[in-house]
N, C-alpha and C positions, 0 to 999 in steps of 0.2 A: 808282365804282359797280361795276363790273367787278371790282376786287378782294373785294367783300362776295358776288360770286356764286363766284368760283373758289374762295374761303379754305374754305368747306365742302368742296370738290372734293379740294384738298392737306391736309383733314384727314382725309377716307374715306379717302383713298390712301396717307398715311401709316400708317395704323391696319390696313389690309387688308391692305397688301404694305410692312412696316416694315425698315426696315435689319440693325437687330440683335436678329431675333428669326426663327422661319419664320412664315410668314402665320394667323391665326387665321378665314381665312374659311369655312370648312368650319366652325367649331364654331361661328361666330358664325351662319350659314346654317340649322345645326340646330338654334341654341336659338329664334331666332326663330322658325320655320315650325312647329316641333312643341309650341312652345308654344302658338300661334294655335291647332293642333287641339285643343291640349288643354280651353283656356280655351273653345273653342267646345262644345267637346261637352261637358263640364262642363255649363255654359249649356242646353244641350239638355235633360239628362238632369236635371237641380233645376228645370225649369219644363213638363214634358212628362211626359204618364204615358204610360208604351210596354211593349209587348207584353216578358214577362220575359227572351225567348231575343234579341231584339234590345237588351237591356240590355246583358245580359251577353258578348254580343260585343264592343258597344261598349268597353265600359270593359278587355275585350282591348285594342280599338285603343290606347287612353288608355295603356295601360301599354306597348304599345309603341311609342308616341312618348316616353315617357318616357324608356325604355333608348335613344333614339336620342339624345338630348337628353345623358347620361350619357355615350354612346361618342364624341361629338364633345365633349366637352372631354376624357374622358381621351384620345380620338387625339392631340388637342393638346400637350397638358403630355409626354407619352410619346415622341411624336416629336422636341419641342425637346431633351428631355432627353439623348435618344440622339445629337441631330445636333454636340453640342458637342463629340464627340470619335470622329467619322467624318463621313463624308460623306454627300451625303444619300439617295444610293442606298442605301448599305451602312443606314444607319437603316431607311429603308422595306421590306428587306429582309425586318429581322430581325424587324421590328414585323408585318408581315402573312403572315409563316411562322413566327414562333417566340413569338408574345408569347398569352400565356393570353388577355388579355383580347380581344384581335382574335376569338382564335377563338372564345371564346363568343358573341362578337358576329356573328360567321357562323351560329350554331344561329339567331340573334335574327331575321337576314335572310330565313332559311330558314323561320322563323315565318309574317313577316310576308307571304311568296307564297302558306304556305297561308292566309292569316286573309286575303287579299286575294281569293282562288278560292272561299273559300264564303261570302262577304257575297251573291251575288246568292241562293244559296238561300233566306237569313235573312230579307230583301227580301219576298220573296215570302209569306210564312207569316205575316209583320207584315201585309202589304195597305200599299195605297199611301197611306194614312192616320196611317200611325206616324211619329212625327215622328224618332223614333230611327232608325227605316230609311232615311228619308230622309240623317238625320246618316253613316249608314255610307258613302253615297255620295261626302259630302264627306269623309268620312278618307278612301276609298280615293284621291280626289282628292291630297288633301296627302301622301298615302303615295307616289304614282307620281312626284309634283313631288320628294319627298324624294331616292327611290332615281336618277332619273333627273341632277337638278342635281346632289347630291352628288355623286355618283360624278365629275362633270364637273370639279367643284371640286377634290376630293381630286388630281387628273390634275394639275388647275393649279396647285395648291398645289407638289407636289412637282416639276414642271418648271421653275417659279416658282425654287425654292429650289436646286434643279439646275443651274442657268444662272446663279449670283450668288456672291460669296464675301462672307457678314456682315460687317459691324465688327466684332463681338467675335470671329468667325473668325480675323479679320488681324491683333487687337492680340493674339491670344493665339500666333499663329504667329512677330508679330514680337517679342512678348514686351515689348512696350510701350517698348521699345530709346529709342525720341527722344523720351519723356518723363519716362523716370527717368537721373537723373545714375547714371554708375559711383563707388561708394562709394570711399571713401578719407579717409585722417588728414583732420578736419578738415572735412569735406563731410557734411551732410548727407542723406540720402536721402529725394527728395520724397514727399507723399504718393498713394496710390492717387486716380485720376482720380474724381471723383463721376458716376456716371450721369445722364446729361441726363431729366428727366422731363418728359412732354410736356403741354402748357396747351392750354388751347383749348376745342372746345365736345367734342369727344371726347379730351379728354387725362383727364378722370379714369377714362372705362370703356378707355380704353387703356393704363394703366396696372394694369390689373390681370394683363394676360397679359404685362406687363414683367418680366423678372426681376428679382428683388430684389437690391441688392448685398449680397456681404457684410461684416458689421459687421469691423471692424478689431479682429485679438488685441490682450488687453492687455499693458500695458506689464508689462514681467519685474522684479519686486521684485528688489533687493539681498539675496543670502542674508548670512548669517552669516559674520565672515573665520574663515577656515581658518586653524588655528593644526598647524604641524609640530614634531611634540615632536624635539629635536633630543638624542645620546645622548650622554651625562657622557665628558666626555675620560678618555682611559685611559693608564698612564704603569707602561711596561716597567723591574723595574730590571735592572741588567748590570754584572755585579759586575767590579770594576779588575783587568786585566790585571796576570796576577806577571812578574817581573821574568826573565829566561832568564839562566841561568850558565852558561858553556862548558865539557864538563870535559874534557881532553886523552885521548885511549886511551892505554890501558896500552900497556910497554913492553914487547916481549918478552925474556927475562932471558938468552936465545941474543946477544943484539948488545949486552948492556950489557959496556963494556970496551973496546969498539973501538973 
């Protein structure tokens, strides 16, 4: 009995704070919460007729939960991406000083303080009867829960990730040394390791912030044999040595006689 209550407990925990991956709970945090607002004021706003300037605020809100919804998965996928070949200070770094997307996402933040400071004017001008004004109260609701947990998350995420070294950190540092044989006449070389993919009651939506492995190149065809044109022997001739005859020097005709 005890096992059917914790097995939920080791699969949130495995799925939030995963070995070989950094944590997805910050994207997972914003897609639930911003959806809830969306789907609610949606809801509002197809079964309530509301004053036009309270409409149109609203569906401000809607779209900026949407871009939040947007920025926490691409924080996600951006940060993993970076953490595989630095560490994870140096990723976060460069991701909230130098990455386009952060910083537009900073104008978005910067939005959402103004569009949170003039809901109570909007309020007002609707009357307390507008079901839409009313709805602005619950987005600035889920907007303050946004800005406030996330930030909290993000903090935990990266300290999380700060404080661990991944599996795929260590097999790529040890270079996977004690499970592939060293190649040689006659030895085969094992294949690459299958990534374990995870079962369970959250193994299929954890699986989707899994990396994928990748497919193995194919095998290399046999080209064509190389044929070397080799060059026609060549054959010097070297004509017979003449024969050398001695021929004595002349005498001089002062000493013939003597």
């Amino acid at each position: 009995m005890a096992a059917l209550f914790c097995a939920p407990i080791g699969w949130l925990g495995d799925f939030m704070f995963p070995d070989d991956r950094p944590s997805p709970i910050f994207a997972t945090f914003s897609c639930f919460l911003n959806f809830g607002a969306i789907l609610w004021s949606g809801i509002i706003l197809g079964t309530s007729s509301c004053v036009s300037d309270t409409v149109m605020w609203l569906v401000l809100g809607i779209l900026t939960c949407v871009a939040n919804i947007v920025f926490g998965i691409y924080l996600y996928f951006r940060f993993a991406q970076k953490v595989k070949s630095m560490s994870a200070s140096e990723a976060a770094g460069k991701l909230f000083l130098y990455d386009w997307g952060v910083c537009l996402y900073i104008l978005v933040l910067i939005w959402t303080i103004v569009w949170m400071a003039l809901v109570g004017g909007y309020q007002q001008k609707a009357g307390p009867n507008d079901k839409c004004g009313q709805q602005l109260t619950t987005m600035t609701v889920f907007l303050v829960i946004y800005l406030v947990v996330g930030a909290l998350l993000v903090v935990l995420s990266l300290v999380t990730e700060c404080c661990r070294e991944p599996k795929w950190k260590k097999r790529q540092r040890n270079g996977d040394a004690g499970t592939l044989p060293a190649p040689g006449i006659g030895r085969a070389q094992a294949a690459p390791p299958q990534q374990q993919r995870s079962g369970g009651l959250f193994g299929g939506f954890t699986n989707l912030f899994r990396p994928q492995p990748a497919a193995p190149p194919p095998p290399a065809q046999p080209g064509p044999p190389i044929v070397v044109a080799q060059p026609a022997p060549t054959y010097a001739y070297a004509p017979a040595a003449q024969p050398v005859t001695y021929a004595p020097p002349p005498v001089n005709p002062a000493y013939q006689g003597r």
